[in-house]
C-alpha positions as CSV (number, residue, x, y, z in Angstrom):
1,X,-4.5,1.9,11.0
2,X,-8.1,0.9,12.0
3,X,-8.7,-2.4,13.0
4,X,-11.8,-3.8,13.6
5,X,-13.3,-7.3,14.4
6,X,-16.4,-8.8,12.4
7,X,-18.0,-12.3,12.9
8,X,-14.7,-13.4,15.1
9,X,-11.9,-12.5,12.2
10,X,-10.0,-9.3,12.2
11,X,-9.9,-6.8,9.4
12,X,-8.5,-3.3,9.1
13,X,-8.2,0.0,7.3
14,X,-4.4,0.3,5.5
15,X,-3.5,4.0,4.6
16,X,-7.4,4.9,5.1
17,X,-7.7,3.5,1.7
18,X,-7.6,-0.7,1.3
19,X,-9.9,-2.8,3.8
20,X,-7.8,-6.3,4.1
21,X,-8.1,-9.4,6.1
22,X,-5.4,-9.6,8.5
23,X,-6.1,-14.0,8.1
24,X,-6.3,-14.2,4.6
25,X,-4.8,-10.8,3.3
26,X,-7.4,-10.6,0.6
27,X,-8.3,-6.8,0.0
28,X,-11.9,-6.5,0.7
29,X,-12.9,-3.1,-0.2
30,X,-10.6,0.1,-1.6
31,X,-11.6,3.5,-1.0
32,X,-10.0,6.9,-3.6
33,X,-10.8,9.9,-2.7
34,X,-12.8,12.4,-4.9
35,X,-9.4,14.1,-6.0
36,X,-8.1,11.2,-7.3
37,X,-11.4,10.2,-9.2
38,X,-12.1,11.7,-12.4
39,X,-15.5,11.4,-12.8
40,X,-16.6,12.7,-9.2
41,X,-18.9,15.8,-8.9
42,X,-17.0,18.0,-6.5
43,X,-19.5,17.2,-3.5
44,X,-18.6,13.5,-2.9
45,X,-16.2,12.1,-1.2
46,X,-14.8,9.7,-3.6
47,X,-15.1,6.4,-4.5
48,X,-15.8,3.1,-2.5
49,X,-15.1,-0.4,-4.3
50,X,-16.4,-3.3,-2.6
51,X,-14.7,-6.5,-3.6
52,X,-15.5,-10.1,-3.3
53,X,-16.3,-11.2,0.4
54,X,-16.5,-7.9,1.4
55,X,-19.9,-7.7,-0.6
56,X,-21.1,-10.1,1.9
57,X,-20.8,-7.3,5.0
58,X,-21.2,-4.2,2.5
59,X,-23.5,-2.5,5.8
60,X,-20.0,-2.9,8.2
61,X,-17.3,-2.4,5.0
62,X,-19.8,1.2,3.9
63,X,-19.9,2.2,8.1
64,X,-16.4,1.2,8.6
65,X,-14.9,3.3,5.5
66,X,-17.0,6.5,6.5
67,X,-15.3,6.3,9.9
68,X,-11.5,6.2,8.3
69,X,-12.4,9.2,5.7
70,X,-13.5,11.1,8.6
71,X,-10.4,10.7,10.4
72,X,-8.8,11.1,7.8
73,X,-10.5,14.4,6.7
74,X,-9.7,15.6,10.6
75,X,-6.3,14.4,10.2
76,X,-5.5,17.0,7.6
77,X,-7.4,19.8,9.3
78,X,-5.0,23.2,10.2
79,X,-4.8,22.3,14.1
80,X,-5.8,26.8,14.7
81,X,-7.9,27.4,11.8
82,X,-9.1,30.3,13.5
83,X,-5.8,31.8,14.0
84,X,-5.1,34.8,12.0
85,X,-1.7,36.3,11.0
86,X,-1.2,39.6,11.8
């Protein structure tokens, strides 16, 4: 989970893909990745849906979400991708 602090409130990143407001629990922003959107060309990441207040910090919500997919994307990295089998 990544949690962050904006304007004194917390918020954080649940499963990499819902932004949520740890005081109000409102869901902020939701992120699906480009194989689980349809209408994706193959280079993008996915998808990013801004929702409600979360419109109102879209520059922290857009910085905040790149950060999770890019853990995310190391996360499921081979840890020896150079390794070869003999």
């Amino acid at each position: 989970m990544t949690r962050f602090y904006m304007d004194g409130k917390v918020y954080y990143w649940a499963g990499h893909t819902e932004l949520v407001s740890v005081e109000t629990g409102d869901l902020l922003a939701q992120f699906f990745p480009s194989w689980l959107v349809i209408d994706v060309n193959e280079h993008k990441l996915g998808k990013l849906v801004i929702k409600g207040k979360g419109k109102e910090n879209m520059d922290v919500v857009v910085a905040t979400a790149l950060i999770v997919q890019e853990r995310s994307d190391e996360g499921r990295q081979a840890v020896f991708p150079n390794l070869r089998k003999w």
